[in-house]
matplotlib code that plots the C-alpha trace (Angstrom):
import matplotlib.pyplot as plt

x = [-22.6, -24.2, -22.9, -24.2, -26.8, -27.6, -25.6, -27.6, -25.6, -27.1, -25.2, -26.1, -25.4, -27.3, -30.4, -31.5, -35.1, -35.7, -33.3, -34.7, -38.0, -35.4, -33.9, -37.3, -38.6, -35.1, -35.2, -39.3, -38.3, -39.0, -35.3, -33.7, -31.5, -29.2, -28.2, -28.7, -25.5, -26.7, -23.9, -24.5, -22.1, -22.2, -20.2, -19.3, -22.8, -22.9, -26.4, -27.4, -27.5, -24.4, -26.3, -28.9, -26.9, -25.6, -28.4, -29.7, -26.2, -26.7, -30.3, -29.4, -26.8, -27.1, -26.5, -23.0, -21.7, -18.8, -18.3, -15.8, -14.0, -14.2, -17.3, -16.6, -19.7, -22.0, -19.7, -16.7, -19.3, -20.9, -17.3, -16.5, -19.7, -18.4, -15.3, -16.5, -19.0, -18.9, -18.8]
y = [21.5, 22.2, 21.2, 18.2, 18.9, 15.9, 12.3, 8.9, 6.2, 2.7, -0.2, -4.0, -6.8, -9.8, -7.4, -8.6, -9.3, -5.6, -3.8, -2.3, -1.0, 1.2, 2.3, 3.0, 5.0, 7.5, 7.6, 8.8, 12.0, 14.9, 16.2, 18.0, 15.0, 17.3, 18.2, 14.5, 11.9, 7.5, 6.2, 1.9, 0.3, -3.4, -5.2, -8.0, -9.6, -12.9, -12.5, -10.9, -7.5, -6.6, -6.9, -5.0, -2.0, -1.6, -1.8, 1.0, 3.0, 2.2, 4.1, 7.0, 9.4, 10.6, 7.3, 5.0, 2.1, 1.1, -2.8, -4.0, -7.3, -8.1, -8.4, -6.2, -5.4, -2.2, -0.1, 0.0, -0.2, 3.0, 4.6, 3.9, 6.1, 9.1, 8.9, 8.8, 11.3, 14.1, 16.9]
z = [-47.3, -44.0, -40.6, -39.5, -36.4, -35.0, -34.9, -33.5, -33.2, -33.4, -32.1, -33.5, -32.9, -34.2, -34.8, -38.1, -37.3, -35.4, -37.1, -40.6, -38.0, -35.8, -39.2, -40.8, -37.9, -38.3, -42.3, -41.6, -39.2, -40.3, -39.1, -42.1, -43.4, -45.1, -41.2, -40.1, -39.3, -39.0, -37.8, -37.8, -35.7, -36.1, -33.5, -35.5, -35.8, -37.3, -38.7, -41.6, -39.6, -41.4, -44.8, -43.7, -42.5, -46.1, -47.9, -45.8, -46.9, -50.0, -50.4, -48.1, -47.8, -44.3, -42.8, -42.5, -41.3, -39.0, -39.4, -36.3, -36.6, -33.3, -31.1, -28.0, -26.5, -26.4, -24.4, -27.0, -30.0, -28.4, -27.9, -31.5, -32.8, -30.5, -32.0, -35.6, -35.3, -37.9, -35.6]

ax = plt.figure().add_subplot(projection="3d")
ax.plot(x, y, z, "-o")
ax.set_aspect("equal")
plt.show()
């Protein structure tokens, strides 16, 4: 397996009606997806978000999720992608 390249980290919460565009837009780059890391954080939405983020694991291997329990705003749900990135 090839070293990942590139992580992007998306942070949601309670995105469900903008979400699957943003996700769309990544899965059409033409970036390499073999060298490509999604990382999904959802900060606890209470929204079908959550839902949504899984289907998209579901259908592609270069993107994951990272479902908190607690709501804790953007700057810890950006802090927990750093630390799970894959490099």
């Amino acid at each position: 397996m090839k070293k990942k390249l590139l992580t992007i980290v998306v942070t949601c919460y309670n995105i469900q009606d903008e979400i699957a565009e943003c996700l769309d837009s990544i899965v059409r780059t033409n970036f390499p997806k073999e060298r490509l890391d999604v990382l999904l954080i959802d900060d606890s939405s209470t929204d079908k978000t959550a839902v949504i983020l899984d289907s998209y694991v579901a259908r592609y291997d270069f993107i994951r999720v990272l479902h908190k329990t607690n709501n804790e705003g953007i700057s810890a749900a950006r802090n927990s992608g750093i630390t799970s990135r894959t490099w």
